[in-house]
Structures are given as C-alpha cells and as structure tokens.
C-alpha positions in Angstrom: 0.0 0.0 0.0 1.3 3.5 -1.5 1.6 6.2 1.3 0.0 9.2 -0.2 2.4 12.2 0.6 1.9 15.9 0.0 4.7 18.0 -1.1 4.4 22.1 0.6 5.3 24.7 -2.6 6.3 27.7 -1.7 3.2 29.7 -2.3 2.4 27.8 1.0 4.7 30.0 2.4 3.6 32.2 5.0 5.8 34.5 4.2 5.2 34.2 0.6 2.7 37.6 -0.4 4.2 39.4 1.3 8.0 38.9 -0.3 5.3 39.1 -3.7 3.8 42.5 -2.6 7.1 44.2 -1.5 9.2 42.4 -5.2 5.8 43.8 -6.8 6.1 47.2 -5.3 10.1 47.0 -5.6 9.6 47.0 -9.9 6.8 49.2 -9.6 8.8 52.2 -7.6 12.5 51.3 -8.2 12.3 52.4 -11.6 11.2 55.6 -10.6 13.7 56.3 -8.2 16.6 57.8 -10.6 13.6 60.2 -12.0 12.6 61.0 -8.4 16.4 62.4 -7.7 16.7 63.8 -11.5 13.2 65.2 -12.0 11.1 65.5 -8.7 13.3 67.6 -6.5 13.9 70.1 -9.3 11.0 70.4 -10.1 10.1 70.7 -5.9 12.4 73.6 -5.9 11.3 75.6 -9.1 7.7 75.2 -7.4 9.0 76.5 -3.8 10.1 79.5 -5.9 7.0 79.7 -7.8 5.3 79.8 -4.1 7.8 82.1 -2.6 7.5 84.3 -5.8 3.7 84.5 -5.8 3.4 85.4 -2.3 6.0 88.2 -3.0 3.8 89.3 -5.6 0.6 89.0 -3.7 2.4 91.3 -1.0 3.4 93.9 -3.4 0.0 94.2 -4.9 -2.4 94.1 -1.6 -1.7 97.3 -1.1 -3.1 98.5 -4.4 -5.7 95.8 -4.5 -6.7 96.8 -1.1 -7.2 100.3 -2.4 -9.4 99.2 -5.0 -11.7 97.2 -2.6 -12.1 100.1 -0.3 -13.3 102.5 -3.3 -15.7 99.6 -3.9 -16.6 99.4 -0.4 -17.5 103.3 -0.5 -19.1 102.6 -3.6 -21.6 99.9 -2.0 -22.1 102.1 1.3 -24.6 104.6 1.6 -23.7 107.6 -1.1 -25.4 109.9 1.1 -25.0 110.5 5.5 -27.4 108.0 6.6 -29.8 110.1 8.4 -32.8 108.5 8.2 -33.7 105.5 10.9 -37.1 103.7 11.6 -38.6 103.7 15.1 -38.4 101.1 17.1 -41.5 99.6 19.2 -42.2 102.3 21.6 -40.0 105.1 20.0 -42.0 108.5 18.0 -41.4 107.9 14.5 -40.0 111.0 12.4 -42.4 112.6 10.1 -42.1 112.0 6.6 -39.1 114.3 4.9 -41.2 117.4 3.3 -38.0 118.3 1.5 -38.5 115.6 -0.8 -40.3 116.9 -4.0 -44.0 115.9 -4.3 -45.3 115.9 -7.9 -49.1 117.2 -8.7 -49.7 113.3 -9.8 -48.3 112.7 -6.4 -49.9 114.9 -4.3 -53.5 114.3 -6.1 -52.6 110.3 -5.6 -51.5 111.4 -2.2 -55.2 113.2 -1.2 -57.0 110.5 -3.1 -55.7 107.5 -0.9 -55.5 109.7 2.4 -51.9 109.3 2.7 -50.8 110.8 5.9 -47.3 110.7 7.6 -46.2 107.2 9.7 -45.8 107.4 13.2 -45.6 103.8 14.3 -42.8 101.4 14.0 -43.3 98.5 11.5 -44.7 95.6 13.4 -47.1 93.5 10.9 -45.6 92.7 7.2 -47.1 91.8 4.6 -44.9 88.8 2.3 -46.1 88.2 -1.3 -44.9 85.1 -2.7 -43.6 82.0 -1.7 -41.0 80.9 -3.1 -37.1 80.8 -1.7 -37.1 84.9 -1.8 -40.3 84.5 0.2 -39.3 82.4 2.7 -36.1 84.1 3.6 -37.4 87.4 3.7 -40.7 85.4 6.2 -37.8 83.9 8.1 -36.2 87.4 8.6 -38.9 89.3 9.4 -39.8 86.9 12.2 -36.0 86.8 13.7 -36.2 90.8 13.7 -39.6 90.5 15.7 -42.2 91.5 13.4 -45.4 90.0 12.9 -45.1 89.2 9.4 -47.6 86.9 7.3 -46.8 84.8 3.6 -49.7 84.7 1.4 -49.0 82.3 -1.3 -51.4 81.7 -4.1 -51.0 77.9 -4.8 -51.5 75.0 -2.6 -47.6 74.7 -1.2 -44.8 76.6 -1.0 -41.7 76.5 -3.5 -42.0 78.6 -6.3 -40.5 77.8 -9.7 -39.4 74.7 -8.4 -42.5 73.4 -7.9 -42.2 70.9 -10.9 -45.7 69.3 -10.5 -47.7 72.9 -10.5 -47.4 74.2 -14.3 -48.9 77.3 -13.5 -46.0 78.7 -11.6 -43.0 76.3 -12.3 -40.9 77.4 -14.3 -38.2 74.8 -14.5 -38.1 71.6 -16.9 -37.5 67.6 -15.4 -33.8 67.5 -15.6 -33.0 70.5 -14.7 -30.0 71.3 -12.4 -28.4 74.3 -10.3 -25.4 76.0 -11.7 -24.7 76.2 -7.9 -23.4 73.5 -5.5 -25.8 72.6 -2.7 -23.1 73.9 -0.1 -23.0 77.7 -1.5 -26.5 78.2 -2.9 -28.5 78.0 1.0 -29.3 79.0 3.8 -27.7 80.1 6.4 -28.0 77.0 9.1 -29.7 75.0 7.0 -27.7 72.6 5.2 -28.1 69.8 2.5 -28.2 66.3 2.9 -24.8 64.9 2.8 -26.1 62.5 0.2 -27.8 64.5 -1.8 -25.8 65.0 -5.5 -23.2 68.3 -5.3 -26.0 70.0 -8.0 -29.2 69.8 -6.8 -32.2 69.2 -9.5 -35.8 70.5 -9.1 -37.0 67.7 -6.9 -34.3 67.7 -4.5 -34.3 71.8 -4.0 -37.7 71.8 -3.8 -37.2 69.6 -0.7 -34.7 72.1 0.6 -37.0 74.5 0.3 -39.5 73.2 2.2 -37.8 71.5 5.1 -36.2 74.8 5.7 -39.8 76.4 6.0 -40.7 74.0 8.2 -37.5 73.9 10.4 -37.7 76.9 11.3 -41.4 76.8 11.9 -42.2 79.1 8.5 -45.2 77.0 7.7 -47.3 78.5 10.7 -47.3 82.2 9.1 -48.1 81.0 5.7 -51.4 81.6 4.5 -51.7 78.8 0.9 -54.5 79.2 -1.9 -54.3 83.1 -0.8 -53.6 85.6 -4.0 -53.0 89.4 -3.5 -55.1 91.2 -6.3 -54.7 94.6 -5.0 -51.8 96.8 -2.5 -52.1 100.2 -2.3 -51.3 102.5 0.3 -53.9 104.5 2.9 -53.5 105.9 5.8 -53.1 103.0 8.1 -51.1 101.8 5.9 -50.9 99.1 3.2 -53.9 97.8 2.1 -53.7 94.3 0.5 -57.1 92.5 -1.0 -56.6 88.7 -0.7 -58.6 86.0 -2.8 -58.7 83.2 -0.9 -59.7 79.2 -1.6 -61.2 78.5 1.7 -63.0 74.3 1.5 -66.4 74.1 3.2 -67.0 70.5 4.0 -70.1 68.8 3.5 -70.5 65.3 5.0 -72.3 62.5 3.3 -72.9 58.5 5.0 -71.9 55.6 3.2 -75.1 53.9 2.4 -73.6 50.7 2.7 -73.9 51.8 6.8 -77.4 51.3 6.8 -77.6 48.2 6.2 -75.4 46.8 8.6 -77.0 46.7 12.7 -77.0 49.5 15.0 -74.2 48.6 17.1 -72.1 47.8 13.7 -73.2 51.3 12.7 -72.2 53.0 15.5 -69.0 51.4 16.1 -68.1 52.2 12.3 -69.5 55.4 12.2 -66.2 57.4 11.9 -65.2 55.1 9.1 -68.4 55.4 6.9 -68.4 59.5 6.8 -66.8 60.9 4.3 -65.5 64.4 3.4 -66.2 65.7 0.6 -64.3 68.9 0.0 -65.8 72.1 -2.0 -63.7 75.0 -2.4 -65.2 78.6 -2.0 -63.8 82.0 -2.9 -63.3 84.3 -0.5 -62.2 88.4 -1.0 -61.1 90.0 2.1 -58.7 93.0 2.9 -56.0 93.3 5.2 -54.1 96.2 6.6 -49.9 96.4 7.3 -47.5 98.5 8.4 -44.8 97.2 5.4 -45.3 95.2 2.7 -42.2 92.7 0.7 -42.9 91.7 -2.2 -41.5 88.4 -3.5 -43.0 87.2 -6.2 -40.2 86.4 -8.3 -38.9 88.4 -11.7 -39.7 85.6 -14.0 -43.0 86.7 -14.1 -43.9 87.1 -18.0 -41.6 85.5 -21.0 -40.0 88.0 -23.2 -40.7 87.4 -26.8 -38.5 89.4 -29.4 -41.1 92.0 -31.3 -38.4 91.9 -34.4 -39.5 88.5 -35.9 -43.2 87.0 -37.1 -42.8 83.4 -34.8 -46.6 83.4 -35.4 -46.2 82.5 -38.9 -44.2 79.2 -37.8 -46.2 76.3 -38.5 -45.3 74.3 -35.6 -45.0 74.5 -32.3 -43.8 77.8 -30.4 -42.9 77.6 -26.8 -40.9 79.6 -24.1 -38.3 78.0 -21.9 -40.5 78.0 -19.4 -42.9 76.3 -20.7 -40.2 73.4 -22.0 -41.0 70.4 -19.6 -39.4 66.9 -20.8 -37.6 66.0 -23.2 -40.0 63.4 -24.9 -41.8 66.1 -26.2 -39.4 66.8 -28.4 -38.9 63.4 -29.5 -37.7 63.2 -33.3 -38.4 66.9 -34.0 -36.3 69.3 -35.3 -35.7 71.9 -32.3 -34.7 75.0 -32.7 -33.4 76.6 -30.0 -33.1 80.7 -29.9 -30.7 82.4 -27.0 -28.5 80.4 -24.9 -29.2 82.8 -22.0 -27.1 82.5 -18.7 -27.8 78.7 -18.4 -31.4 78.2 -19.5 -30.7 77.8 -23.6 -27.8 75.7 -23.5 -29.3 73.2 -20.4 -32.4 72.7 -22.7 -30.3 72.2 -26.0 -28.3 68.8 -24.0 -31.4 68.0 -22.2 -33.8 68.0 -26.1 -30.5 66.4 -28.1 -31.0 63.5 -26.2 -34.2 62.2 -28.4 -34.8 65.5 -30.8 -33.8 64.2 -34.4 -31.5 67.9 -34.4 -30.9 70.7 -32.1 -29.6 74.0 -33.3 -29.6 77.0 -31.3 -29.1 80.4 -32.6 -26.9 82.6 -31.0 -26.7 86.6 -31.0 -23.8 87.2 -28.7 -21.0 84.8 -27.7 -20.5 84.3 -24.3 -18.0 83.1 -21.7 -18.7 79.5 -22.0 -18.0 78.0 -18.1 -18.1 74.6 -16.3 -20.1 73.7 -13.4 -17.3 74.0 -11.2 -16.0 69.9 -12.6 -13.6 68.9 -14.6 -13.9 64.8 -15.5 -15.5 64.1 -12.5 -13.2 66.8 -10.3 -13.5 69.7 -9.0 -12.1 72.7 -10.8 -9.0 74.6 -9.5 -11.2 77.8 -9.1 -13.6 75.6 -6.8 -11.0 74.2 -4.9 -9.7 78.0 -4.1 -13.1 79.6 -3.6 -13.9 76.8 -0.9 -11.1 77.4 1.1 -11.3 80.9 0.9 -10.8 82.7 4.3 -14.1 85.5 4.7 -11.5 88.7 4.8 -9.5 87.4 1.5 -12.5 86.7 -0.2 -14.2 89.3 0.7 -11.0 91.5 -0.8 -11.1 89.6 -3.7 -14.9 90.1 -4.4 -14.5 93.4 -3.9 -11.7 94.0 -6.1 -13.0 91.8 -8.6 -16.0 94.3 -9.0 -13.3 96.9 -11.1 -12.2 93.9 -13.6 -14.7 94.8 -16.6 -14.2 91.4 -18.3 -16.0 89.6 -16.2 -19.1 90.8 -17.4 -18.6 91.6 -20.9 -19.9 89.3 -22.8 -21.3 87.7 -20.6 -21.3 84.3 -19.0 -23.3 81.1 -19.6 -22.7 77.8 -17.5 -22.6 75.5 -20.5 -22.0 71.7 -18.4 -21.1 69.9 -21.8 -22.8 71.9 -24.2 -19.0 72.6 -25.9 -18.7 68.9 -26.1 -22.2 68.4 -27.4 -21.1 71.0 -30.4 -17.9 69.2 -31.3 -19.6 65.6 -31.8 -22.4 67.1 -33.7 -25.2 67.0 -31.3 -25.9 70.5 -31.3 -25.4 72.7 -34.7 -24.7 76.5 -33.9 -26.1 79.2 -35.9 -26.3 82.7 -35.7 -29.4 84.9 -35.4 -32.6 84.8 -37.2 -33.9 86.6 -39.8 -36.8 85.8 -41.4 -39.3 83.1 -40.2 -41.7 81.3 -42.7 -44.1 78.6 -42.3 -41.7 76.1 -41.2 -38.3 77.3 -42.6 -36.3 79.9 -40.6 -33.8 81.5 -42.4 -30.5 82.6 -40.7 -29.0 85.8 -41.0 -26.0 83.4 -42.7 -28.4 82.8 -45.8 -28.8 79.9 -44.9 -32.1 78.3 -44.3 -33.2 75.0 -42.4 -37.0 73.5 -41.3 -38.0 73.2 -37.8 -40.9 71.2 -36.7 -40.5 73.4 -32.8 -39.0 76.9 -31.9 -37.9 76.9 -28.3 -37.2 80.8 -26.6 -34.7 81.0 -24.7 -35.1 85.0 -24.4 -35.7 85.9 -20.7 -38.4 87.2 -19.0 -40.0 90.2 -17.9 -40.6 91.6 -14.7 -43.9 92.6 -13.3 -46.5 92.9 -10.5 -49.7 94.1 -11.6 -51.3 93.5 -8.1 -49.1 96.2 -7.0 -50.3 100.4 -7.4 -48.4 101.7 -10.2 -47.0 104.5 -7.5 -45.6 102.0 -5.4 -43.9 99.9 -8.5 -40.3 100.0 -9.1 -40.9 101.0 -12.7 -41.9 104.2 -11.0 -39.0 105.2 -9.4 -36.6 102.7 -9.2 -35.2 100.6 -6.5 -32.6 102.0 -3.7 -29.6 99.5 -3.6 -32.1 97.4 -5.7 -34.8 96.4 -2.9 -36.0 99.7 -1.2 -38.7 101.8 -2.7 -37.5 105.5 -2.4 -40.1 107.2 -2.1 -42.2 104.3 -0.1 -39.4 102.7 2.0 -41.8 100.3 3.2 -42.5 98.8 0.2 -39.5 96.2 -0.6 -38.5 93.9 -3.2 -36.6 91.2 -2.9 -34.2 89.1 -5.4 -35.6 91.6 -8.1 -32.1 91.2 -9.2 -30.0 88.2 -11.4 -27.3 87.6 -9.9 -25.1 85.1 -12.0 -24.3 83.0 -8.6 -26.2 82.1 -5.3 -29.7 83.5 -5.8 -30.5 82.0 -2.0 -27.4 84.4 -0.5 -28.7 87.1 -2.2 -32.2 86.9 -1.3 -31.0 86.2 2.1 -28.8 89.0 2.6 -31.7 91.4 0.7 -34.5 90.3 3.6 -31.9 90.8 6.3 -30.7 94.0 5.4 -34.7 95.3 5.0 -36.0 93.6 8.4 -33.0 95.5 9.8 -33.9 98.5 8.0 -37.6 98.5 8.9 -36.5 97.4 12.7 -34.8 100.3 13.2 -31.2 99.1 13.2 -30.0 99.9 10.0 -30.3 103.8 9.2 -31.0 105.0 5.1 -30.0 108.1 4.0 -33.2 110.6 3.7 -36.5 110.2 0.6 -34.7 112.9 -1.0 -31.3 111.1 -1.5 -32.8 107.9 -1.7 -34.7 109.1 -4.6 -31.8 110.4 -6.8 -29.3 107.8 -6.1 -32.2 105.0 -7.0 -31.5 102.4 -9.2 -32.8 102.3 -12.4 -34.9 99.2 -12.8 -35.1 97.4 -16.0 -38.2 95.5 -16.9 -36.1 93.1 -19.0 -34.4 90.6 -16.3 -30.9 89.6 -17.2 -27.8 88.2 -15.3 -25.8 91.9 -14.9 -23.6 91.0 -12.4 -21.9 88.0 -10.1 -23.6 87.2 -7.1 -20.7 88.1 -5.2 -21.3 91.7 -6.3 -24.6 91.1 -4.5 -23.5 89.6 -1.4 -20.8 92.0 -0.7 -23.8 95.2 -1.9 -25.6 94.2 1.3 -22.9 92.9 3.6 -21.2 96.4 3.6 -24.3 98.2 4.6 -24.8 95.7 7.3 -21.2 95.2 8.4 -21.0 97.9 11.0 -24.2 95.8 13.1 -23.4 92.5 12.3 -19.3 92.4 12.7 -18.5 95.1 15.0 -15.1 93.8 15.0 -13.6 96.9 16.9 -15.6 96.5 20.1 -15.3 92.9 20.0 -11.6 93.5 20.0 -11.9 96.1 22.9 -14.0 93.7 25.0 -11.6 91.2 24.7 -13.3 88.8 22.4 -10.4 88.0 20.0 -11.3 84.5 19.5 -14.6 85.8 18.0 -12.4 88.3 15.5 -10.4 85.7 14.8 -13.1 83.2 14.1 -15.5 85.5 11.8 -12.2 86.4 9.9 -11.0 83.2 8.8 -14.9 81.5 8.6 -15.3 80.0 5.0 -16.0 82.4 2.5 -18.1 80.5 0.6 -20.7 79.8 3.6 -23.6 81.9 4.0 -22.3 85.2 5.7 -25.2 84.4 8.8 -22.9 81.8 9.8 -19.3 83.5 9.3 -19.9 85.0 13.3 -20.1 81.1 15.4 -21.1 83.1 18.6 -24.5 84.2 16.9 -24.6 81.8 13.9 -28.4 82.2 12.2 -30.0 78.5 12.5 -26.9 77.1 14.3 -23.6 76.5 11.7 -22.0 73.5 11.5 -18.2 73.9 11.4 -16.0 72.9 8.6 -19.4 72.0 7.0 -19.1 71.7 3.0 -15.7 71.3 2.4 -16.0 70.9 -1.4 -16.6 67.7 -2.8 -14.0 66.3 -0.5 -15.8 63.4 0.9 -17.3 62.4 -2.5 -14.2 63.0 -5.0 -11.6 62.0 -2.6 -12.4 58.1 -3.6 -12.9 59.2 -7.3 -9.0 60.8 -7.3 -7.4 58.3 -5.6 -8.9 55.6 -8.1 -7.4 58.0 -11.1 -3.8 58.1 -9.6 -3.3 54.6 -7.7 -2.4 52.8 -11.1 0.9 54.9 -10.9 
C-alpha cells in the first residue's frame, strides 16, 4: 500500500505575499527612483520658488488691491450720511421728509388714498410670494420680531421649483443648479450629505421646504391666498386677498345602513366621508410694510423683431419646455442660450430630438459647473477654502475687472462637447421666419418642426399700485422703494451666482432697516441715487457683487469687529475672519450663527471625490 504524501510549494509559504507584494512594489517604484532624484526635487524647488515668488507678488500688490476694494466698499455704502432710521417699538417715529419733491400726480394720488405721515414702527408685514425669496425674507422678518404673514397663491410653498404645479413652475425635469448645494442656501440649513453636489428641481424643492418647516415658516403661511390689489392708505398698506377656503359637506356611506345598530355606531367614523368644496373668499387686510416676492420671472419675453406666429409648428418659451420626450424626433430649434437656461435645454432636447440648433446673438464666456472629469475645478477648490476677509477682498476687487461681465457668462455643463460631436449645430441669429423654414442671417435656411425661446423674461406685478412699482421710481440699492421705503422687493435682481445668499442677505438688510437698526440716508437722497430698474431681467452682475452690496451696509451691526476686539473677544475676531467664504455670511460670526452653523461644514466635494481621485492616480 502506497503512502499518499503531500509536497508544501512555496506559495504555501507564510511569508510568501508578502515577499510578492514588497518584489511587486520594488519594480513598480525602483524604476522611478533615478527620475525622483533627477526630475522631482527640481522640479520641488522651481515650485518653492514659484510659491515664494507668488506670495511676494501678492504682497506687493495688496496694497493697491486693497485700495481698490475700499473704493468699492465706498461705492456699496450709503452715497449719502445715513440720516434716516425707523422707530423702534415704543420710539415716535420722524415725520415724513417734506423736503422731498412731491409731484401734482403725487400729491393728487396722495389726497386720493388719504396718505398721511407714519408714526408707528413696523410691526405686521405683509410677504407676497412663496418661493425661496419669500421664505427668507418670512424667516427674517420673524427673527427681527415683526409680525409678518406669507400669502401664497397655490397649494404649497416653492415657487418655480415646484415641478408638479405648471402654473408657476418654471423649470423643466432634468433641470440642475449652476450652484453647489453647499453655496446656494441657507444660512443654518444645510443639504443632505447625500444629496448630488448639483441639486435638481426635486431635491431643491425639498430644501426648500424642510427649511420652511425647520424653522417653523409653515405656521405664518397663509396657501391658496392671491393678493389682487396693494395700495397704500392711511393706516397703511392695504392688501385685498382671494382666498380658496373648503367648506365640507358630509355625506354616510349607504352601505352603513344596512349593517345593525351597534355595527353602525362602532363604524360610524369610518363610513363618513369628506367631501371637499372649495369657496372663494375676497377679504382686505391692513400692514405696516409690505415685501414683495414674487419672483422676476414673471412674463416671458418674446423678441417683437421677428413673425414666430407664422411658424407652422410648435412655439414655446423655456418656461414652458417640460421633458424631453416632447421633443422626441423633431427638429428643435433653439433661440438664445441665456445665462444657463438655452444651453441646459439644447443637451437635455438632443437627447431624443432628431437635431438641435440654437441660434446665438452674442457669444458668451462658455464656463463649467465647477467639474472637470468628474473633479472639481481649480477655481472651486480656491473659492472653498477661501478665508471670509481674503475673499471678501477679492470680491470686492474683482468688481473693477470689466471682463468679467462683458460678454457675458453662460454655465454650458457639456454643451462645448455636445457641439464638437455634432449633437448640437450653432447658428447665428434669425432673420426671417416662414411657415416652417427659418432663415438665418448666414443665408442659410433649415425647417423646424418646434421653436424653443430662450429669451428671458420680464418683470412685473400688476397686483401692485403703479405709485408704489419700481418701474416708478426705481429701487434704492435694488430692494428699497424710495419714495415708499416700506415697500420692498426682494431678489428683483439676477445675480449670476447664489440666488439664496442674495435673497437672504436682501431680507436681512430690509428687516434691519424696517427694525430700526439699519439707518438710510433721507427720501430725497434715496430718490436720486435709486436704481434704475429694467423691466427686461438679465444676469448683470456676479452674485458676489450682490453679497458684498448688502454685507457692507450691514457690516458695522453685524461684525462690530472693533468692540469685540476692545472687549476682549479676540477668539470671536479671529473666528468670523478666517470662517469659509463660501458659507452663507449668517454663519461667518459662530457666537450668533443664524440657525446654528456646523463647522468645517461643506468642504468641497471632498468626501465624495476624494475616492474618485485616488482611483485615477493609484495605477501609478
């Protein structure tokens, strides 16, 4: 009988993977090794000197940059000694400034209404719209101590991103922010970590709502409740509300009486029903202010120059573009890329749409959204760790550097790409349309079978009294009536950035205005230094032109940094100072942050593209 014997190899080894790994990562690196003492520490020290020489540079050139952002600072403050100040609760308030000119159409307007001079503090405010400028500016009011009230016309709160109500939304399915989630919000309200770095409709409609009910919003907001009319009287602002109120009307299962008495009675709650009936109700209401928020995307703006009703199919605004299979196999044409809104639908219709063109007037500065094959750009990496002062300096300075506005800008995600493989065909602007062939101002000429208009929008609020619109007289530092300052608009401007900061910081600065903390300069001065306000919304500047606008004429109250120092609180300097620039500026102080800030909350894409980088450089 054989004895059956096995023989150990030496991949039995113990020791064996790991003399593999280390042979393994011996070929791997030990080629490398002559290039690491011929090439890496060369090229260490020519980037040591590149460091040493930019921060040479930078110090040289602070000075004059500093300049530069103080002149903008002075530009953003009040141009005139701000004299003015509301009463607080319990304090006379000054009577109206007769040195400000009064037209006859005034004065008659004036008698008509019974117009009489103000000598209460603000205490009830009136919210219009409720969308995110509506919230934030409900959410300030409230924190400043004003009774304040939301009347929002549909059945829920959300504005334009309310994809599932037509009538206001004005965003299509697969739409996304040109902002990440942790720079366009609200201050101490933050994203779900797993939520995508560009939110879509669904996912900021849900931000928009849990912050309205986190901070207990949804208790002043008044749904199904349009404002028809706001004028001014005596008492003050007069709004008339049309209201959907349900009367219910109860009706028994008949099914009930069939069954026994006790059945009956023990199922009784089960077999009513509620049957709801809807009733209009008009009512008026009376405030001491009034903020109105009802978006600028109010009306699409059609160009006048060409006949579009002579195009024999379809015609439809880029608001009213909703999914792409409606566009199936059609021939799309495209007009305007706009700041984001043209070129998003163009990749979103080329998906199924036999051909996309779009016709563009003016080139513009064509951008990503802030990634670069799946990373973050460099820009997005330095504007997230941004200190507040240095980027406050930078924003400031940057406001004096003309090319950033000229063209323009449009985030284009991969509409460049889109154009190279053929997806999208780019023509220039139109200029003759009939039947179904548009003719380009090229000569050439191709046939369409839909015409989609990316051409903006225009503002409006005919609810409002024409002597209290901002077509009137303009806006002071673009949300202040002049003549009315209790009559506020908010995120009437585009910026090209965070349109939640900038609402944000617009409500603040008017609750602090109206609470008597903030001083204006007088009617008079506010009048001629107004801002002209253009019916025709369009991206003008950068947000951060807004946010800084607002944070210098709050600064003094909300970062006294002087008598923090002279009280001792250095830690509290130190901290608002080097607090992420890119966080909303309610939670750059930690001592007093607005909703509670979360610190070193929304360092950029670092927990999500860490993985993705290492996986693109381990093979090395």
């Amino acid at each position: 009988m054989e004895k059956s014997s096995t023989r150990a190899t030496l991949s039995d080894a113990p020791w064996h993977p790991h003399l593999v790994w280390w042979c393994r990562m011996g070929v791997r690196y030990g080629s490398l090794l002559p290039l690491f003492f011929l090439g890496v520490l060369p090229l260490a020290r020519v980037g040591v000197t590149c460091v040493y020489a930019a921060f040479v540079g930078l110090t040289c050139a602070m000075p004059f940059m500093a300049t530069l952002a103080w002149l903008t600072w002075r530009e953003f403050d009040h141009p005139a000694p701000a004299t003015r100040r509301e009463p607080c609760a319990g304090e006379p308030h000054p009577p109206r400034d007769p040195s400000a000119p009064r037209s006859d159409e005034e004065k008659e307007e004036e008698e008509g209404n019974d117009v009489g001079d103000v000598t209460a503090p603000v205490r009830t405010v009136a919210v219009i719209g409720g969308g995110a400028a509506g919230l934030a500016a409900l959410r300030q009011m409230l924190a400043h101590g004003m009774d304040a009230v939301l009347f929002e016309r549909t059945d829920d709160v959300g504005g334009l991103w309310d994809y599932a109500s037509p009538e206001r939304s004005k965003v299509f399915r697969n739409v996304l922010q040109n902002v990440t989630k942790t720079h366009n919000r609200f201050a101490g309200h933050h994203p779900p970590k797993d939520w995508p770095i560009y939110l879509g409709q669904e996912h900021t409609l849900k931000y928009l709502r849990s912050f309205a009910e986190k901070f207990g919003l949804m208790n002043r907001v008044r749904l199904r409740s349009e404002v028809t009319s706001c004028v001014e009287t005596a008492n003050g602002f007069e709004l008339v509300i049309e209201a959907e109120e349900i009367a219910a009307t109860q009706k028994t299962s008949p099914r009930a009486e069939k069954r026994s008495r006790s059945i009956r009675a023990a199922q009784s709650a089960a077999a009513t029903t509620t049957t709801p009936a809807t009733v209009r109700v008009s009512r008026t209401e009376v405030f001491d202010a009034v903020c109105v928020c009802t978006g600028q995307l109010a009306a699409p703006s059609v160009p006048d120059d060409l006949n579009f009703s002579s195009f024999t199919g379809a015609v439809v605004h880029s608001s009213e573009y909703r999914d792409p299979r409606d566009l199936a196999e059609a021939r799309v044409l495209v007009v305007g890329t706009g700041a984001a809104s043209g070129s998003d639908i163009a990749q979103d219709a080329c998906a199924l749409a036999e051909s996309v063109t779009v016709s563009v007037r003016t080139h513009r500065w064509m951008i990503h959204r802030g990634l670069t094959q799946g990373a973050p750009t460099l820009l997005a990496r330095t504007c997230s760790a941004m200190p507040a002062w240095f980027g406050s300096l930078l924003a400031l300075y940057a406001d004096w550097i003309p090319f950033f506005f000229t063209p323009g800008m449009t985030d284009s995600r991969d509409f460049l790409n889109a154009v190279a493989l053929g997806r999208i065909t780019l023509k220039p602007t139109i200029s003759e349309v009939n039947g179904s062939t548009v003719t380009f101002t090229d000569g050439t000429s191709r046939d369409f079978d839909a015409i989609v208009l990316a051409t903006g929008f225009k503002r409006a609020v005919p609810f409002v009294h024409h002597a209290l619109r901002p077509t009137h007289r303009g806006l002071y530092k673009g949300a202040l009536h002049p003549r009315r300052p209790r009559v506020a608009y908010v995120l009437f401007v585009m910026p090209f950035g965070s349109h939640f900061q900038c609402a944000e910081l617009q409500a603040s600065w008017i609750a602090k205005v109206w609470s008597g903390i903030c001083p204006t300069p007088s009617i008079e001065d506010m009048e001629r230094h107004a801002d002209p306000f253009d019916v025709d919304a369009s991206h003008a500047k950068l947000g951060e032109h807004f946010r800084m606008r607002y944070l210098v004429l709050m600064f003094r109250e909300m970062f006294p940094l002087v008598e923090w120092a002279r009280s001792g609180q250095l830690g509290r300097v130190w901290r608002t100072l080097w607090a992420r620039y890119a966080d909303p500026v309610g939670e750059w102080d930690p001592a007093r942050a607005e909703g509670g800030g979360r610190r070193n909350e929304g360092h950029y894409l670092r927990a999500k593209m860490a993985p993705i980088v290492w996986r693109n450089i381990k093979f090395i």
